[in-house]
ROLUM-32395 format. One line per 2 residues: number of its first residue (from 0); their letters; for each residue x, y, z of N, C-alpha, C. Coordinates in Angstrom, 3 decimals. Example, Ala and Ser with C-alpha at 12.3 -4.5 7.8 and 13.67 -1.06 7.14 Angstrom:
% residues 2
0	AS	13.190:-5.690:7.800:12.300:-4.500:7.800:13.200:-3.300:7.800 ~ 12.850:-2.250:7.080:13.670:-1.060:7.140:12.900:0.030:7.870
END
This chain:
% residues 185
0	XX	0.846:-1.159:0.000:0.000:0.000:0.000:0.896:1.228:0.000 ~ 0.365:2.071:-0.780:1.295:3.302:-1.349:0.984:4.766:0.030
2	XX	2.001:5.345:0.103:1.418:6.672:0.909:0.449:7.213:0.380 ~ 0.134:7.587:-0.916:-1.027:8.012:-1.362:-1.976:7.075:-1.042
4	XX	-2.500:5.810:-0.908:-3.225:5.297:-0.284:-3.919:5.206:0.897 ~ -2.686:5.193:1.753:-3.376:5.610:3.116:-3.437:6.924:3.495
6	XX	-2.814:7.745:2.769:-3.436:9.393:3.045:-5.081:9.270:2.699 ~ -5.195:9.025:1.330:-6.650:8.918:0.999:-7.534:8.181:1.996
8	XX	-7.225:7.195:2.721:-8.154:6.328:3.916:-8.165:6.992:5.189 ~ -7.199:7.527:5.409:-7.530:8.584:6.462:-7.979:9.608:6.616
10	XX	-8.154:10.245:5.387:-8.556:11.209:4.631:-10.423:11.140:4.830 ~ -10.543:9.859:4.110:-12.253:9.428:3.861:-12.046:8.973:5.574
12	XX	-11.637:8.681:6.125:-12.130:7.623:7.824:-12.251:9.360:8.754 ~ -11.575:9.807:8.356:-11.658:11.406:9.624:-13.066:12.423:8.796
14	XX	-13.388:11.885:7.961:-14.429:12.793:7.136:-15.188:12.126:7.481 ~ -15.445:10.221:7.668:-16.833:9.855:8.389:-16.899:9.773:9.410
16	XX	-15.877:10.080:10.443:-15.988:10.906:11.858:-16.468:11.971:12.119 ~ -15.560:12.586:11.551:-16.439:14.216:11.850:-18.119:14.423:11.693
18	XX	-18.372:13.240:10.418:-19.745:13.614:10.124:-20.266:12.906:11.140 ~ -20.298:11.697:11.564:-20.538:11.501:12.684:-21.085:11.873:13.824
20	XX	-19.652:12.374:14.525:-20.161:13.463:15.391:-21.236:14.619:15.319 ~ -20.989:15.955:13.971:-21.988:16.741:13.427:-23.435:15.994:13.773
22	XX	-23.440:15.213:13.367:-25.139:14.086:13.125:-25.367:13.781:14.847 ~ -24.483:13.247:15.780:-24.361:12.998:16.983:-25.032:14.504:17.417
24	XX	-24.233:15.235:17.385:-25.075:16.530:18.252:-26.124:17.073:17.467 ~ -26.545:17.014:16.461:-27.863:17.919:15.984:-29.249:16.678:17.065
26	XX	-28.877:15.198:16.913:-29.773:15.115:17.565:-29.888:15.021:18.834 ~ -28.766:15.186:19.754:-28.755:15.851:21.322:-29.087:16.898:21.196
28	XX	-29.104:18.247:20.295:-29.547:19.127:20.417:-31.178:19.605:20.117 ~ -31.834:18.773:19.205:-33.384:18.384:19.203:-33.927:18.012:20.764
30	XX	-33.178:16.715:21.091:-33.713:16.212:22.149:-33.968:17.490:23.269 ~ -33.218:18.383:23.331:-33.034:19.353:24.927:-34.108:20.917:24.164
32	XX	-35.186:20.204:23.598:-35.863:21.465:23.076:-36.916:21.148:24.176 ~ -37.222:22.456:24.747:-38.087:23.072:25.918:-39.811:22.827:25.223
34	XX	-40.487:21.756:25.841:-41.824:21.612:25.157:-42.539:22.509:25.832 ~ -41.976:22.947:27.161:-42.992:24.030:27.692:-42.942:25.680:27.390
36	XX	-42.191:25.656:25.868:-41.912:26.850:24.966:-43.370:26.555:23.965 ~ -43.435:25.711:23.581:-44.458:25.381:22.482:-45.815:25.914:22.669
38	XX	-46.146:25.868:22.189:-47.696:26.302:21.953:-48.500:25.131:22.444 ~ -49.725:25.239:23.032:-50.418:24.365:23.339:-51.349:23.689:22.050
40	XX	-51.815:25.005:21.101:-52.681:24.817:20.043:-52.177:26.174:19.134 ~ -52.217:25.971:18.174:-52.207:27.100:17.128:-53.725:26.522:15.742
42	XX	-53.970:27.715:15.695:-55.136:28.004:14.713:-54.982:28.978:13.890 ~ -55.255:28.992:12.253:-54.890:29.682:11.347:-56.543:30.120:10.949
44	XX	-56.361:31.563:10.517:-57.421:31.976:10.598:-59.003:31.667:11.534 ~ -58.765:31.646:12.258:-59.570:32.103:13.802:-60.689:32.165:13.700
46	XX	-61.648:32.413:13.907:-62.804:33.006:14.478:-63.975:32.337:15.586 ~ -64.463:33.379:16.651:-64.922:32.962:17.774:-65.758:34.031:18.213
48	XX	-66.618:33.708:19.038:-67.600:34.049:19.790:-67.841:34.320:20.875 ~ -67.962:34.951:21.932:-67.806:35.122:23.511:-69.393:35.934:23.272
50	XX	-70.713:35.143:24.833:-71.497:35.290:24.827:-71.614:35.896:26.123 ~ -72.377:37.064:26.801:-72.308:37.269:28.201:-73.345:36.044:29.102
52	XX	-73.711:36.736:30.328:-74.629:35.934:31.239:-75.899:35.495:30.405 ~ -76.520:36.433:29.635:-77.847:36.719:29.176:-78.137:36.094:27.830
54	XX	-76.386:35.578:27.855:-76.912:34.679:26.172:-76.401:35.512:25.123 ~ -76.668:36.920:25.035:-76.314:37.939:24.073:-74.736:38.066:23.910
56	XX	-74.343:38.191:22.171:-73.069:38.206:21.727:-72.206:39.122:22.733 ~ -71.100:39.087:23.326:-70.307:40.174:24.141:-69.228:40.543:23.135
58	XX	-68.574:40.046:22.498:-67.135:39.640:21.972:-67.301:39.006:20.541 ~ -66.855:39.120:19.204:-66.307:38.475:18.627:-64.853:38.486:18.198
60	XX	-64.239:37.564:17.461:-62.136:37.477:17.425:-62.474:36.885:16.405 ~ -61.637:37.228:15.335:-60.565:36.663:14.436:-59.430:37.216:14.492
62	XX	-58.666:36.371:13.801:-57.420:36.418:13.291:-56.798:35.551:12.319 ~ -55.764:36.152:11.889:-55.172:35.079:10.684:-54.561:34.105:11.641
64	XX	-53.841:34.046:12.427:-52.897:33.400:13.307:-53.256:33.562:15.066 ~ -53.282:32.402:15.781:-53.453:32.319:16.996:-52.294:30.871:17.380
66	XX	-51.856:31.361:18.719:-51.255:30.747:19.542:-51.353:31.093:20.693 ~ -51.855:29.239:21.300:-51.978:29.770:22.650:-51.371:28.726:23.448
68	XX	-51.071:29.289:24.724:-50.005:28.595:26.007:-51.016:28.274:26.924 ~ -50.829:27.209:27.117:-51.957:26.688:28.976:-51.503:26.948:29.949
70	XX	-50.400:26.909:29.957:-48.875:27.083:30.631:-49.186:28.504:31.775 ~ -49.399:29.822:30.623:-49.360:30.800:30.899:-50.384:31.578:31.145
72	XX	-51.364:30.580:30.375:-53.108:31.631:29.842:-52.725:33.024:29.010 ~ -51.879:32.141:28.102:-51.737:33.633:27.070:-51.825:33.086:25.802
74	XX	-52.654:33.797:24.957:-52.853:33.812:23.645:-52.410:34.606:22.428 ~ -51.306:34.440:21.936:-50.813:35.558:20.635:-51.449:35.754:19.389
76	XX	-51.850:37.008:19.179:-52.230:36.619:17.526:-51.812:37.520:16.908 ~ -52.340:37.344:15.884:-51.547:38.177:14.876:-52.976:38.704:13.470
78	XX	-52.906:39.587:13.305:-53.885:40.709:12.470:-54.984:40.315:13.315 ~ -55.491:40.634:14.947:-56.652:40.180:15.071:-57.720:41.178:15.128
80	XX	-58.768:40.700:14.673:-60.163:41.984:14.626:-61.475:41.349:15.430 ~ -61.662:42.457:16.744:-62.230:42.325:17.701:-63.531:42.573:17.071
82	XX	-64.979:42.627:17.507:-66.099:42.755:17.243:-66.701:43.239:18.894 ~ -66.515:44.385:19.896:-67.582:44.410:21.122:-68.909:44.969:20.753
84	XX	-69.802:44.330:21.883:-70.900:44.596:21.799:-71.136:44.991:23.209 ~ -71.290:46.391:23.729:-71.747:46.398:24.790:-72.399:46.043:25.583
86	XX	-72.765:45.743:26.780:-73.499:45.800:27.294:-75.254:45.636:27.179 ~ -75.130:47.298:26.721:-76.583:47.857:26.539:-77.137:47.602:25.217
88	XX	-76.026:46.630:24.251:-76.115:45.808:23.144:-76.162:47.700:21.679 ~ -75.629:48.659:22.388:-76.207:49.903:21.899:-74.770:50.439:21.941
90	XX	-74.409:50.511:20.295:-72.729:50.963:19.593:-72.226:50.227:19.380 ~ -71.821:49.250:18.448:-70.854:48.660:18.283:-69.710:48.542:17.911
92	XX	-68.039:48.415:17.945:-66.984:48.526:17.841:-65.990:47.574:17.189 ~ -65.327:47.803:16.497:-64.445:47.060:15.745:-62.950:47.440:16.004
94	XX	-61.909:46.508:16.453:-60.746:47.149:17.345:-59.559:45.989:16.545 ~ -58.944:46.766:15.530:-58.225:45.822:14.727:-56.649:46.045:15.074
96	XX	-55.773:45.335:14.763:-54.354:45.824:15.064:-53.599:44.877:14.107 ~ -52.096:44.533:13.984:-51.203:43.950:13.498:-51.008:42.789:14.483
98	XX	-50.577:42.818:15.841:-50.824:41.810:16.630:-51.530:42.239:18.034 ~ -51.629:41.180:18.504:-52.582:41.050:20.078:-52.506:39.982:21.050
100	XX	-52.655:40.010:22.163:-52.313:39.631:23.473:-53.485:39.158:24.316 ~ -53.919:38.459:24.619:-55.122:37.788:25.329:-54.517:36.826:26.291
102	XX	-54.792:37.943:27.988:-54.850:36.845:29.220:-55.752:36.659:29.463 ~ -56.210:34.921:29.314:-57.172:34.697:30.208:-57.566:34.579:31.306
104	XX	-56.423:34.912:32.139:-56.988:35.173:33.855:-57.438:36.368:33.727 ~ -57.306:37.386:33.085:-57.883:38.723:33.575:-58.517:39.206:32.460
106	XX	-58.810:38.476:31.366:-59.960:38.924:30.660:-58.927:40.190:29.373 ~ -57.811:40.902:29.697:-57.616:42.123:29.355:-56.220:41.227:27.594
108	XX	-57.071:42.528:26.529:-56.507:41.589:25.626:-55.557:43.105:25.312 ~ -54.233:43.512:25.019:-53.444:44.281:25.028:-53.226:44.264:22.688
110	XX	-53.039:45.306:21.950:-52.874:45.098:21.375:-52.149:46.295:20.451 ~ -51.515:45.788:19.527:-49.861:46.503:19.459:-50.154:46.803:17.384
112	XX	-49.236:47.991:17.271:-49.299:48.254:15.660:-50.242:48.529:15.353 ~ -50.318:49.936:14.708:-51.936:49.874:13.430:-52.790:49.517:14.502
114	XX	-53.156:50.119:15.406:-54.597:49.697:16.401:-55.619:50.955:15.730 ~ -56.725:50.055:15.340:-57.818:50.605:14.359:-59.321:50.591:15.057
116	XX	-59.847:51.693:16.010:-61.137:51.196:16.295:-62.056:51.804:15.617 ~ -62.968:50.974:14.958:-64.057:51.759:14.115:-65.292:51.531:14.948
118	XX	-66.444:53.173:15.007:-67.569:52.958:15.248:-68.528:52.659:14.383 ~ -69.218:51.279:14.484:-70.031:50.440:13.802:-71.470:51.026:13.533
120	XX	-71.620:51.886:14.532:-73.254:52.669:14.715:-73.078:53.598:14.264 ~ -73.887:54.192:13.646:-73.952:55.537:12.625:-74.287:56.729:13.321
122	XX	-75.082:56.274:14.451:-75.399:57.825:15.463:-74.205:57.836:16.629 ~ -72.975:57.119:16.228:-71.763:57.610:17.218:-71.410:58.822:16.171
124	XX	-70.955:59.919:17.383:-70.282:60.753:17.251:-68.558:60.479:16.742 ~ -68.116:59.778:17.577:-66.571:59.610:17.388:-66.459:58.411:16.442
126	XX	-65.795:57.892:15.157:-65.839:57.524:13.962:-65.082:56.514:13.538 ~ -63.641:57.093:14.238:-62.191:56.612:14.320:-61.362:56.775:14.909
128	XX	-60.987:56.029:16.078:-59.552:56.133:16.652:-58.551:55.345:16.156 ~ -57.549:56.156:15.839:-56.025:55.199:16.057:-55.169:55.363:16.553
130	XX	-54.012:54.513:17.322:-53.331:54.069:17.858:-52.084:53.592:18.037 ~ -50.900:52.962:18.789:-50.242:52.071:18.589:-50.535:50.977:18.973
132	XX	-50.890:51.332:20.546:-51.024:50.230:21.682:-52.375:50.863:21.998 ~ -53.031:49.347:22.668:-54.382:49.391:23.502:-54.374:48.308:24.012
134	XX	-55.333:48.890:25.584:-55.162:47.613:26.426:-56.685:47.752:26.338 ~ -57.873:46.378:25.943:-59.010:46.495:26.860:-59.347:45.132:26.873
136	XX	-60.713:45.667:28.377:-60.830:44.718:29.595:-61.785:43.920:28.638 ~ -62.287:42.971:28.155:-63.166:42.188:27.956:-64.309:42.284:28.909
138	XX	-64.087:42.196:30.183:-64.974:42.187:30.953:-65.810:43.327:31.413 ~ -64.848:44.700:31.588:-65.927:45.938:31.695:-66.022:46.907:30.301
140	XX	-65.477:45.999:29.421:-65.108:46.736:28.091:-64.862:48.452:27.849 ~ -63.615:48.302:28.730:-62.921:49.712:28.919:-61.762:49.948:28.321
142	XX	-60.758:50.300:27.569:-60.423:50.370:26.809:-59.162:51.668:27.481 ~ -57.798:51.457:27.322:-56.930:52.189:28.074:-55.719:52.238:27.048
144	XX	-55.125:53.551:26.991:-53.611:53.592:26.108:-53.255:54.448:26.540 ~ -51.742:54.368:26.576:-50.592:56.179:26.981:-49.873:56.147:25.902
146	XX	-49.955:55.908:24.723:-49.751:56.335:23.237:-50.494:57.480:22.692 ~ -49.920:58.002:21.356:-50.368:59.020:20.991:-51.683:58.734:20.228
148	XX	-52.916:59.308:20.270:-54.353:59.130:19.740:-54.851:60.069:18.835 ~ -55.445:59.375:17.627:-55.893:60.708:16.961:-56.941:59.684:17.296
150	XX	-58.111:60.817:17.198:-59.773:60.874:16.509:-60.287:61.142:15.343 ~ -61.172:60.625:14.902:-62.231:61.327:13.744:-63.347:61.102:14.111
152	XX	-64.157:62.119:13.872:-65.547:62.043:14.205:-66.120:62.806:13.563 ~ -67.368:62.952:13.375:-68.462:64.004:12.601:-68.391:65.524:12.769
154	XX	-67.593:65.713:11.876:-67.007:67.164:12.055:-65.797:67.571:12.256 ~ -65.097:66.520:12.742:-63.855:67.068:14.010:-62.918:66.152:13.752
156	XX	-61.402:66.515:14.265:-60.273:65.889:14.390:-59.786:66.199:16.283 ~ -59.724:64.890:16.729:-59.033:65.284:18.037:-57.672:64.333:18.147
158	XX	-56.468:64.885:18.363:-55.371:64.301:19.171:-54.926:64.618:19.982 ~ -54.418:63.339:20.678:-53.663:63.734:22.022:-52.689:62.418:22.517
160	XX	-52.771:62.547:23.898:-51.397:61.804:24.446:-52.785:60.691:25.477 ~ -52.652:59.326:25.365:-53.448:58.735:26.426:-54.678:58.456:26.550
162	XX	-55.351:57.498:26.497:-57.288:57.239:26.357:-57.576:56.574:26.822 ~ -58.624:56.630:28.022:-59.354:56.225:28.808:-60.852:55.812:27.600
164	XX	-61.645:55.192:27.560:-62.745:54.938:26.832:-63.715:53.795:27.676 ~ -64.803:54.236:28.210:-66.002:53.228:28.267:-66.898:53.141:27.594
166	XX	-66.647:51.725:26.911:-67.993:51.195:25.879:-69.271:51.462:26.426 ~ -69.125:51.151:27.815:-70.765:50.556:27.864:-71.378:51.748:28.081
168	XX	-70.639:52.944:28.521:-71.269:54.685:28.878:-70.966:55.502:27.351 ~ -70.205:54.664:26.839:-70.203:55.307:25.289:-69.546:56.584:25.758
170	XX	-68.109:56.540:26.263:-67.490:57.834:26.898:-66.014:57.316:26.013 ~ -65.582:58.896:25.870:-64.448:58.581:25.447:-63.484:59.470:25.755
172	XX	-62.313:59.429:26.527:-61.075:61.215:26.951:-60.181:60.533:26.617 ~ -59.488:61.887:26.186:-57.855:61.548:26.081:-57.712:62.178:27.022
174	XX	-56.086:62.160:28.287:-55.643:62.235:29.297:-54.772:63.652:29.087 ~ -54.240:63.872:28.043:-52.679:64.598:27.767:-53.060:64.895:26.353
176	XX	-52.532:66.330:26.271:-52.173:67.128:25.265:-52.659:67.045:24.110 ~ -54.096:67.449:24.573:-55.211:67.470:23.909:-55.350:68.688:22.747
178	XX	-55.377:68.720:21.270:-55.340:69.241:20.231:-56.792:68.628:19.276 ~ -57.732:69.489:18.785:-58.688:69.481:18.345:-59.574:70.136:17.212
180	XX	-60.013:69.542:16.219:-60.532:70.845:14.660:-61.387:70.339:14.751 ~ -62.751:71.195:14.651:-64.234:71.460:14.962:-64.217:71.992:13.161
182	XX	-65.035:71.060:12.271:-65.503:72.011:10.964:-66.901:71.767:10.605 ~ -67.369:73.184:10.717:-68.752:73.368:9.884:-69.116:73.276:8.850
184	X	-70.245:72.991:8.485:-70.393:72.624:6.872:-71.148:74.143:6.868
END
């Protein structure tokens, strides 16, 4: 056997070692993946229903994308569009964003980017808010941000810094640095 021979065999024998090994750790490294990272359920394009005491619609959700943790009681989604119905079943609201946040221990769904609320009823005054961030309660359907807010409404432009909003009193303030155009026809 020639030196060029056994260069070449040691050559090919340390190349199916190495690969070896490589192959050895990718699957020790699969094995040590955290299942309590995972998602419990994911659902592609969404949609759902939340009814109050009385039977009557409270809530509707979609989204293109949902993931949710049991783990945590948290739900991620992504483009989701809210549907509330007050209370007094009187205004209805449409509260869209890029993504969103739903704990289910506390009802409060937080939601981030492009936050879009449209008024659904034609005898609301206020038309359009937008947003970055919004936090609201599912449960007293109150509605809270310290981001910057514009308005549109029938007639008028309002911005400012911060919004307090109750659905069910059909109330709506900004907190901070409040700027406003009133136009007559």
């Amino acid at each position: 056997m020639s030196r060029v021979s056994i260069a070449i065999a040691l050559l090919f024998g340390t190349a199916i070692i190495l690969y070896w090994q490589v192959q050895s750790k990718k699957e020790d490294q699969s094995l040590n993946v955290d299942i309590s990272q995972r998602p419990d359920y994911i659902v592609e394009d969404l949609s759902g229903v939340e009814y109050n005491k009385l039977g009557l619609v409270s809530s509707r959700v979609s989204a293109k994308h949902m993931e949710h943790y049991d783990s945590t009681n948290m739900t991620y989604f992504t483009e989701p569009v809210y549907f509330i119905y007050p209370d007094n079943q009187q205004g209805k609201w449409r509260i869209r964003a890029n993504k969103g946040t739903l704990n289910k221990v506390t009802g409060k769904v937080t939601l981030e980017n492009n936050v879009i609320i449209d008024s659904l009823s034609p005898e609301q005054p206020v038309k359009t808010v937008k947003t970055d961030f919004l936090e609201l309660d599912l449960n007293t359907k109150i509605m809270t941000s310290n981001k910057h807010i514009y308005i549109t409404g029938v007639d008028f432009t309002i911005e400012g810094k911060g919004l307090y909003a109750d659905l069910n009193t059909q109330t709506v303030k900004l907190t901070s640095q409040v700027e406003g155009t009133y136009e007559t026809k």
